[in-house]
C-alpha positions in Angstrom: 86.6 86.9 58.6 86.4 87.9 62.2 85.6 85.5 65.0 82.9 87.0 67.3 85.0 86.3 70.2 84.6 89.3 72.1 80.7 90.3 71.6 79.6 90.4 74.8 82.9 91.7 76.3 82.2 94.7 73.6 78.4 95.3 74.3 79.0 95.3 78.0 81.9 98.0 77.6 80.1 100.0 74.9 77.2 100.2 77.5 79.0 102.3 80.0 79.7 104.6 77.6 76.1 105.8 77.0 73.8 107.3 79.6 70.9 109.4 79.1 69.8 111.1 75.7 71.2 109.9 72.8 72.7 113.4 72.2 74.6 113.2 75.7 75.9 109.2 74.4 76.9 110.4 71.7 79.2 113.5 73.1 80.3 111.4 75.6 81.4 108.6 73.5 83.7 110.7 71.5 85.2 112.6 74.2 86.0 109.1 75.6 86.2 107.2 72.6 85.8 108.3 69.1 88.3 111.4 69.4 91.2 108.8 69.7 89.8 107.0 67.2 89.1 110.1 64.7 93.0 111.1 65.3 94.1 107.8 64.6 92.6 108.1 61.4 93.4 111.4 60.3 97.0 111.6 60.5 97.0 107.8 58.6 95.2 108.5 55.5 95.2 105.7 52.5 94.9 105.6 48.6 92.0 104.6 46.9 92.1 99.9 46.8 95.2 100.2 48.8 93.1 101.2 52.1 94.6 98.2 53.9 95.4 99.1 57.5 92.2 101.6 57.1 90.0 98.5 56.5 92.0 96.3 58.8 91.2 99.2 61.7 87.7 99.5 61.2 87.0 95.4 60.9 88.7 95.5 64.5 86.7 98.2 65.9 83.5 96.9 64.5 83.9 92.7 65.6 84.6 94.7 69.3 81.4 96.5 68.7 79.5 93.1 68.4 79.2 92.5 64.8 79.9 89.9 62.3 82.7 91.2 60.7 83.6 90.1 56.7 86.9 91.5 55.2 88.0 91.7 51.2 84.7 92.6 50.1 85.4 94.2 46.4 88.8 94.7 47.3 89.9 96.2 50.8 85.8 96.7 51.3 84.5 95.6 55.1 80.9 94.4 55.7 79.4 94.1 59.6 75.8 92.3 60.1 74.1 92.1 63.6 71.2 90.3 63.7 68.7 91.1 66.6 64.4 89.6 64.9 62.4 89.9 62.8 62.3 93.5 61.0 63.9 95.1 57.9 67.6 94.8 56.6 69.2 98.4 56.9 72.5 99.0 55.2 74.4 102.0 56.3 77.5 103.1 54.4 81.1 105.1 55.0 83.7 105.5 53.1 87.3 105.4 53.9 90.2 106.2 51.4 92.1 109.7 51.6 93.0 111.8 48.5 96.9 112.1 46.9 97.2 115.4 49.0 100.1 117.2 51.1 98.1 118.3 54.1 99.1 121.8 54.4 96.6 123.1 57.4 98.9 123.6 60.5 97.0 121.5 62.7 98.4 119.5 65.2 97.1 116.4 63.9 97.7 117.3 60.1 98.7 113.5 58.1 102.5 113.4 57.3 101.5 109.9 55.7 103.1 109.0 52.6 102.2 105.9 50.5 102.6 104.3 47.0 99.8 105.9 44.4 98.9 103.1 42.7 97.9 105.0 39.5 101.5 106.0 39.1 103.7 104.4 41.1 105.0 107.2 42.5 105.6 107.8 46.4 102.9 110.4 47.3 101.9 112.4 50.5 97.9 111.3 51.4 95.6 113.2 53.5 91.8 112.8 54.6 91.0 116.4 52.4 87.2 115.2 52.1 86.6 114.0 55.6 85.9 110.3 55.2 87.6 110.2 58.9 84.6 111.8 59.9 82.8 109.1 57.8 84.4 105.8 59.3 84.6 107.3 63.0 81.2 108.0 63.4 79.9 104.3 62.2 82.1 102.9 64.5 80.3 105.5 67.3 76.8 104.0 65.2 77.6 100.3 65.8 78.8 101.0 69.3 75.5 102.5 70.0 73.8 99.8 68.4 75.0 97.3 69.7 74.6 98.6 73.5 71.0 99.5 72.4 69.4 96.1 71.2 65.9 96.9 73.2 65.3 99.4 71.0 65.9 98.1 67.6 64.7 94.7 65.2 65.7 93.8 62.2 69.0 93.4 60.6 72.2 96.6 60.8 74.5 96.4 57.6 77.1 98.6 57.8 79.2 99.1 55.1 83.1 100.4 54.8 83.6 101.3 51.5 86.8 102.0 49.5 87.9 103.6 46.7 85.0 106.4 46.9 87.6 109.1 45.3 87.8 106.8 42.4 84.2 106.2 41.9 85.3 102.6 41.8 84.4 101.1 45.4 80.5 100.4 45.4 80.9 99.2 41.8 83.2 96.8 43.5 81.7 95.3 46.4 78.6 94.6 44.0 80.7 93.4 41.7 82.1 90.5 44.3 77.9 89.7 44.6 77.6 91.9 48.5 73.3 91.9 48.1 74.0 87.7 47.4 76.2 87.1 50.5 74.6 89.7 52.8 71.1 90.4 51.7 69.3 93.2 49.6 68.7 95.9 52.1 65.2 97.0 52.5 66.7 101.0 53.1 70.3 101.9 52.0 71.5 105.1 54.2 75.1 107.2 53.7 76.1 110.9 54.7 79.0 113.1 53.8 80.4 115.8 56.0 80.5 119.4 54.5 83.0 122.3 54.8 79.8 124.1 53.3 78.1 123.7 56.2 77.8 124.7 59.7 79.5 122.2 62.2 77.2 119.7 63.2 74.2 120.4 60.8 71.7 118.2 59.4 71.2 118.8 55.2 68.9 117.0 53.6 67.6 117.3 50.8 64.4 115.1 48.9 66.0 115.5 45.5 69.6 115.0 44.1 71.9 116.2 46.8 74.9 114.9 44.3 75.0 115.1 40.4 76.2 111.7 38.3 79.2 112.2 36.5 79.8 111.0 33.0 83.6 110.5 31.2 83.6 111.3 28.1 86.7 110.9 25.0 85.9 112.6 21.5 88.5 110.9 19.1 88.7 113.3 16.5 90.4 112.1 13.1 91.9 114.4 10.4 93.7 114.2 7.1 97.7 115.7 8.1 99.4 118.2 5.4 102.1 120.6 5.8 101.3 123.2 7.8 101.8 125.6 4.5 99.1 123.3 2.5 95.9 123.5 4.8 94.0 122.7 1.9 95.7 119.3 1.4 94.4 117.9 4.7 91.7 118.0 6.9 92.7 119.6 9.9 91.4 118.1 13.8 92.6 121.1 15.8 90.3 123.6 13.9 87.4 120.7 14.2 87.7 120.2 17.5 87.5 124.0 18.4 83.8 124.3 16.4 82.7 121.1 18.8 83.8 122.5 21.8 82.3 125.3 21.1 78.9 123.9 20.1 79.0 121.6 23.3 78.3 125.1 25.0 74.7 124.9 23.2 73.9 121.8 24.9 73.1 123.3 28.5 72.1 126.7 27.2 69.8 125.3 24.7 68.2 122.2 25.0 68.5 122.1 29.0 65.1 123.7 30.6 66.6 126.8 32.4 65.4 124.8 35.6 67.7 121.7 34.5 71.2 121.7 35.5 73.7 119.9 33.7 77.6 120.9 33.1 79.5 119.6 30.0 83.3 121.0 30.4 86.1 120.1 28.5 89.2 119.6 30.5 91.8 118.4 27.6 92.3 119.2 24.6 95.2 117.6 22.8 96.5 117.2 19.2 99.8 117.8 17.0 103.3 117.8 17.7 105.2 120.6 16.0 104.5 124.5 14.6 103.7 123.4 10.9 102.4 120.2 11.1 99.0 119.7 10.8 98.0 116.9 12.9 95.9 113.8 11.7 94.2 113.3 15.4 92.9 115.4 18.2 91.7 114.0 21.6 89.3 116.2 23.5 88.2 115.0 27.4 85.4 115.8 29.0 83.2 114.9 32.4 79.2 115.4 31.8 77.4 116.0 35.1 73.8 115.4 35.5 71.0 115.3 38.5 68.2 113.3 36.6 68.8 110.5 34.1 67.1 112.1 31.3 69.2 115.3 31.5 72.2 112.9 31.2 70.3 111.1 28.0 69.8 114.3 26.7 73.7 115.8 27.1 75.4 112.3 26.3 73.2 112.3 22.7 74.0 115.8 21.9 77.6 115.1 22.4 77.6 112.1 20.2 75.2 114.2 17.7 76.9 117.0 17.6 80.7 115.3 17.2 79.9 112.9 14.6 77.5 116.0 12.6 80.8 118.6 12.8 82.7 116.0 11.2 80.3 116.0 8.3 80.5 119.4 8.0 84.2 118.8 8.0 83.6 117.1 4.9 84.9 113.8 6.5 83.9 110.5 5.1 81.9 108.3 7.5 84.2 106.0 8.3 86.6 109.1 9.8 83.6 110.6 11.9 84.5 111.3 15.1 84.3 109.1 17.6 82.9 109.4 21.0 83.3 107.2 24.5 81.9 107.1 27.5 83.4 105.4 30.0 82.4 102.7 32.6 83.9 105.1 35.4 80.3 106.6 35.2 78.2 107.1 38.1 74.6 108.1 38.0 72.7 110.8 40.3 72.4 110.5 43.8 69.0 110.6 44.2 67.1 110.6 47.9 63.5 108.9 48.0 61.3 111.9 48.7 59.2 110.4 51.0 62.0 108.5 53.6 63.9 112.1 53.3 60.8 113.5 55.1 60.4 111.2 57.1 63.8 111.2 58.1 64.0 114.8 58.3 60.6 114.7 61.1 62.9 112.4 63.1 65.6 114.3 63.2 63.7 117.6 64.0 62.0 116.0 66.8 65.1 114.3 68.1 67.8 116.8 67.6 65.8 120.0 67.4 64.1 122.3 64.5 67.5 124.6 64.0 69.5 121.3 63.5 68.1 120.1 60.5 68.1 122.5 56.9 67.9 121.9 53.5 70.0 124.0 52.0 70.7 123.1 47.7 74.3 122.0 46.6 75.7 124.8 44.8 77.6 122.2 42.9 77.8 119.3 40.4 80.2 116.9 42.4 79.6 113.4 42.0 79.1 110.2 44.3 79.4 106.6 43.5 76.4 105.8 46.3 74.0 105.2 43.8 75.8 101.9 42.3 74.1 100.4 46.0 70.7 101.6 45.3 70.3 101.2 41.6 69.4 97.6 39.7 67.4 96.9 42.2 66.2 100.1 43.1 66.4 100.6 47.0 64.8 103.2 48.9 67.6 105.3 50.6 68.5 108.7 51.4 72.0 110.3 51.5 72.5 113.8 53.4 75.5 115.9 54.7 77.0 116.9 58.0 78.0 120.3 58.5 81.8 120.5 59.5 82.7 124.5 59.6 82.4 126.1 62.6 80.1 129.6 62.3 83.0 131.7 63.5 85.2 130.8 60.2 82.1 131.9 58.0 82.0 135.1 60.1 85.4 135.6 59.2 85.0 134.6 55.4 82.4 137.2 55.2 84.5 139.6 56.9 86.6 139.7 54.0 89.2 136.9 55.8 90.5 133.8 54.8 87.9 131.7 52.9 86.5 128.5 54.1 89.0 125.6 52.5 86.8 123.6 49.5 86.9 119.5 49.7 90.2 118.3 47.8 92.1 121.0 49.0 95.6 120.7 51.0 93.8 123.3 53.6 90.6 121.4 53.8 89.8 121.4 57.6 86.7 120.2 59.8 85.7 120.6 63.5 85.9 116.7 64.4 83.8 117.0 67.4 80.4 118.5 66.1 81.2 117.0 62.7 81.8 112.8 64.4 79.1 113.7 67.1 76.0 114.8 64.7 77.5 112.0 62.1 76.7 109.0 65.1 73.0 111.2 66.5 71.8 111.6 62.9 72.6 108.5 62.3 71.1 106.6 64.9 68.2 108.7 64.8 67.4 107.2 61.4 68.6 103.6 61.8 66.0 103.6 64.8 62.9 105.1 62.7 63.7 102.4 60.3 64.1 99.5 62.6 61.9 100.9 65.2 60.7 97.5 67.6 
């Protein structure tokens, strides 16, 4: 844990860097400030749990800043409090860790980082291809702010640098080591993502599911091997495993409402070793996305109905049925509060102006561990996106040029200085609504 040894040192300093409208402050601190910082960060990406000198980074920045600073929380996971009355606990949230990418973009800045993968073992470039620089820059500009900013504010700032987001293991984590227990249950739980699918420096919210859940999903399939030449001797799981994938394409055309979405892909399919052999075991893989929990009751019982019911048909015993898993790795919908998104969205129109704020749908079904903070208790939170391409670049797209780079991709690119600037005003926009004086 951090010693609050230079708090007032901090506050002072982060003073002079804000003058004027928040917009202005926040502009300023980055050209001064945060662009260093975002640099810094960007060409020195980190795995998912192994986020050390990340975490170590953003502790430092953050006991500077004023806060109580708490290190190794589920893992490499960073907590800061400041206290200032009486008045609601608001959590805000950031991830940190960087993907097992080359960075392939041409900037100036791109990450030549390499580091240990600790799923493999293997030495592996890394690189920030889903902007979580943007993420952890612009809650250090948020706590600077803060800080320098008491007279405006009461109540409680939690600020929350997550790891392990790519692995949808991170908030499970920091739960898991019993954060609400040492911290407090936030009243309001707040988190934003920057988007290559939007315009740079764009508010979109959203009062529904801005990100799907995310189910994994193994279908053990067991057969009878035979020769290859004798089918009828044996009960083969290649040809049973094609008439479930198949039928899994009923469950979203069929017993989805057209007005439901909900993906059910199979991404592995895997059985036998040799021309005439006919295996005795198939394994299919799947991932289930989902934007309300009774779509995902719905898909995860017609997978389990349909799989075990096209082993009957197989004419397999019972105690052959196939089986099927879901894993823990699960994450449920990311679901805003209706109400604090429009209240949140009024606050930012009338702070940072009508054609700042949209809300646009996710084309989509990606998938957000978020929700394992706002779920069990249930806390009120919203979660909405920055927009980090510049209009120029979808000009160009639609001009039949190069195509705007996805997330996860080696040519993944943002504009840091909308992207960090609107990450700290939107953000400080709502942590003042909700902790208002």
């Amino acid at each position: 844990m951090l010693k609050r040894t230079v708090g007032l040192i901090a506050i002072l300093f982060s003073a002079t860097a804000f003058g004027g409208e928040l917009g202005d402050a926040a502009k300023k601190d980055y050209d001064e400030y945060l662009a260093g910082l975002f640099d810094h960060f960007h060409r020195s990406p980190e795995l998912s749990t192994v986020e050390h000198e990340t975490a170590r980074r953003m502790a430092l920045e953050l006991n500077l800043a004023g806060f109580i600073v708490t290190e190794g929380v589920g893992g490499t996971g960073v907590v800061a409090m400041m206290e200032n009355g009486e008045g609601p606990l608001v959590m805000m949230r950031a991830d940190m860790d960087g993907l097992p990418i080359e960075e392939k973009t041409g900037l100036e800045n791109a990450s030549r980082a390499q580091q240990k993968d600790p799923i493999t073992g293997n030495r592996v470039y890394t690189m920030h291809a889903c902007g979580h620089d943007v993420h952890i820059t612009s809650l250090v500009g948020t706590a600077r702010y803060m800080a320098a900013h008491k007279d405006k504010w009461k109540g409680t700032l939690m600020l929350v640098v997550q790891p392990a987001e790519e692995r949808v293991l991170g908030a499970r984590a920091m739960r898991d080591d019993d954060i609400w227990d040492r911290f407090g249950t936030p009243d309001y739980a707040l988190a934003f993502h920057v988007s290559s699918s939007d315009v740079a420096g764009v508010i979109n919210v959203s009062e529904g599911s801005p990100y799907a859940g995310a189910d994994t999903v193994d279908i053990i399939i067991h057969g009878i091997g035979s020769h290859g030449a004798h089918p009828h001797r044996g009960k083969d799981p290649i040809v049973l495993g094609s008439q479930i994938v198949l039928a899994l394409q009923t469950l979203v055309a069929r017993e989805l409402s057209p007005r439901d979405p909900g993906v059910v892909t199979v991404g592995s399919f895997h059985s036998g070793t040799k021309h005439n052999i006919i295996s005795d075991r198939a394994h299919l893989q799947l991932t289930v996305r989902s934007t309300s929990n009774e779509t995902r009751d719905i898909l995860l019982q017609g997978i389990k109905r349909i799989a075990e019911n096209m082993g009957r048909v197989a004419g397999l015993p019972d105690d052959k049925l196939p089986e099927v898993i879901v894993s823990n790795e699960s994450v449920p919908p990311t679901t805003n509060n209706a109400a604090l998104a429009r209240r949140l969205k009024q606050a930012w129109t009338e702070n940072m102006g009508d054609d700042a704020v949209v809300d646009i749908p996710t084309k989509g079904m990606g998938a957000e561990d978020f929700p394992f903070f706002t779920v069990q208790p249930a806390i009120t939170s919203v979660y909405w996106a920055i927009g980090g391409t510049p209009q120029e670049d979808f000009d160009r797209e639609a001009a039949g040029g190069d195509p705007v780079p996805s997330h996860h991709s080696p040519l993944f690119k943002i504009v840091p200085g909308p992207s960090v600037t609107a990450g700290v005003e939107s953000t400080v926009v709502a942590l003042l609504e909700l902790l208002a004086e």
